[in-house]
C-alpha positions as CSV (number, residue, x, y, z in Angstrom):
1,X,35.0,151.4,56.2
2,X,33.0,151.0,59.2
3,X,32.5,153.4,62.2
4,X,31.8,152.2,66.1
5,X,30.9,155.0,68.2
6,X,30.9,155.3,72.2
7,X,29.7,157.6,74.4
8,X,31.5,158.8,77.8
9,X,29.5,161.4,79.3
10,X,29.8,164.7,76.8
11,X,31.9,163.1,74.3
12,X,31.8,160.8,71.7
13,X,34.7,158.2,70.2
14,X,34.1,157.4,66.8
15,X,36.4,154.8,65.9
16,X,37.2,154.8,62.0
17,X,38.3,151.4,60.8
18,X,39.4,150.9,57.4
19,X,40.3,152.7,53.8
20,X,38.4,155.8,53.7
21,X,37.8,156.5,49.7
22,X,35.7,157.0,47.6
23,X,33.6,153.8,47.0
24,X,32.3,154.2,50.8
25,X,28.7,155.6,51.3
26,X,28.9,159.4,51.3
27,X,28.0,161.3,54.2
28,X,28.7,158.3,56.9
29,X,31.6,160.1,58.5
30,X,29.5,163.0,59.0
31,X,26.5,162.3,59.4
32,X,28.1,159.8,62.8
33,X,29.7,163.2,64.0
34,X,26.1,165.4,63.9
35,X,24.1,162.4,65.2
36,X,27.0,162.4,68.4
37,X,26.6,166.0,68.9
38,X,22.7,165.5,68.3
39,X,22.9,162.7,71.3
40,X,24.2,165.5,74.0
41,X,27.6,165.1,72.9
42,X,29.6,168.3,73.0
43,X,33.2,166.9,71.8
44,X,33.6,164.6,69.1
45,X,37.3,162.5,69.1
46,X,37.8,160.9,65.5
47,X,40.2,157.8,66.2
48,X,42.2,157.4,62.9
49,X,44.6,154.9,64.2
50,X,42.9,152.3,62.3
51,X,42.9,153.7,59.2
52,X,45.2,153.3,56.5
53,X,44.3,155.6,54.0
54,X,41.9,158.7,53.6
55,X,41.7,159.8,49.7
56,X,40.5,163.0,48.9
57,X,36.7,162.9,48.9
58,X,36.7,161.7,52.1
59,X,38.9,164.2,53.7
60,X,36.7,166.5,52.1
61,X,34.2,164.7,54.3
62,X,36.2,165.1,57.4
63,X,36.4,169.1,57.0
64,X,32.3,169.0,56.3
65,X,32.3,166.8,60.0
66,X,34.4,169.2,61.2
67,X,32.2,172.4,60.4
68,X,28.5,170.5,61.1
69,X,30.3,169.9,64.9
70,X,31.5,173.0,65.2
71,X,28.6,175.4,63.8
72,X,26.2,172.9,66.8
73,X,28.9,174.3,69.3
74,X,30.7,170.8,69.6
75,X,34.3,170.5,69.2
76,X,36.4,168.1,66.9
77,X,39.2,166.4,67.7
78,X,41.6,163.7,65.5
79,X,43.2,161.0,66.8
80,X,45.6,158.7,66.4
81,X,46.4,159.2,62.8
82,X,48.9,157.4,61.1
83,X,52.0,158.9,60.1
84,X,51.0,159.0,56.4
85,X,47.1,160.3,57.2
86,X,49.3,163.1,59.5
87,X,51.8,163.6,56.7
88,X,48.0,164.3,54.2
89,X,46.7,166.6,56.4
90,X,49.8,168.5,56.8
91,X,50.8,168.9,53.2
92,X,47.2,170.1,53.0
93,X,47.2,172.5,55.3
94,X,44.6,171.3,57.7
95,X,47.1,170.9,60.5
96,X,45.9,174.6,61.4
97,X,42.2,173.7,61.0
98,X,42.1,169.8,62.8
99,X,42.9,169.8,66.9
100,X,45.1,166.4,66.1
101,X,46.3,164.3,68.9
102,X,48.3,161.1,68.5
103,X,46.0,159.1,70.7
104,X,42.6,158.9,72.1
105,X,43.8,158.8,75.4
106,X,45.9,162.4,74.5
107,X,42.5,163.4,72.8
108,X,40.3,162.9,75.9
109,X,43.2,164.8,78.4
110,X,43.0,168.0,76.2
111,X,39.0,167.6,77.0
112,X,39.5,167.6,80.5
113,X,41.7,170.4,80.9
C-alpha cells in the first residue's frame, strides 16, 4: 500500500493505492490523516478508488483515522470507493459513521458548500 498526500489550501487528499491488509505497516493510514490535520489541514478526503481491497484490520484503521481527525476538529471524508470497499462498509454499518462520496471531485464540493 502506499499513500501520496496533497494539500489544497485547508484540506488534504490522501490517495490510497493498493490492498489494504494486514501485512502493511500499522498505523500508516492514520498516522497520514493526523500529520494532514497537524499541517493546518481542517478536512481530510481519503481517495479509495485505487484500492481494491480493505480487510478488517485496516478498516479498523480507517475508523481510528476517522476519530484522531475528528477529536483535532478536522473532518473525514471517503472517496471514490470501489463498489466492493462501499458494499464492506455498508454491511458494516459504517455507512452512518464515514461522509462517503464517489469521487474526490464530489468530496471537495461537499467542502465548499
Amino acid at each position: 500500500m502506499d499513500i501520496h498526500t496533497t494539500f489544497d489550501g485547508p484540506r488534504a487528499t490522501l490517495q490510497l493505492v493498493g490492498r489494504l491488509t494486514v501485512t502493511d505497516k500499522p498505523g500508516r493510514i492514520k498516522k497520514a490523516a493526523a500529520d494532514a490535520i497537524t499541517k493546518g489541514a481542517t478536512a481530510v478526503v481519503m481517495d479509495l478508488s485505487q484500492v481494491p481491497y480493505i480487510d478488517s484490520t485496516r478498516l479498523g484503521e480507517l475508523i481510528a483515522s476517522h476519530v484522531t481527525v475528528t477529536r483535532q476538529g478536522g473532518r473525514l471524508l471517503l472517496a471514490g470507493p470501489t463498489d466492493r470497499i462501499a458494499d464492506l462498509l455498508t454491511v458494516a454499518g459504517l455507512h452512518d459513521i464515514f461522509e462517503i462520496f464517489p469521487s474526490v471531485t464530489a468530496a471537495h464540493a461537499a467542502l465548499e458548500a
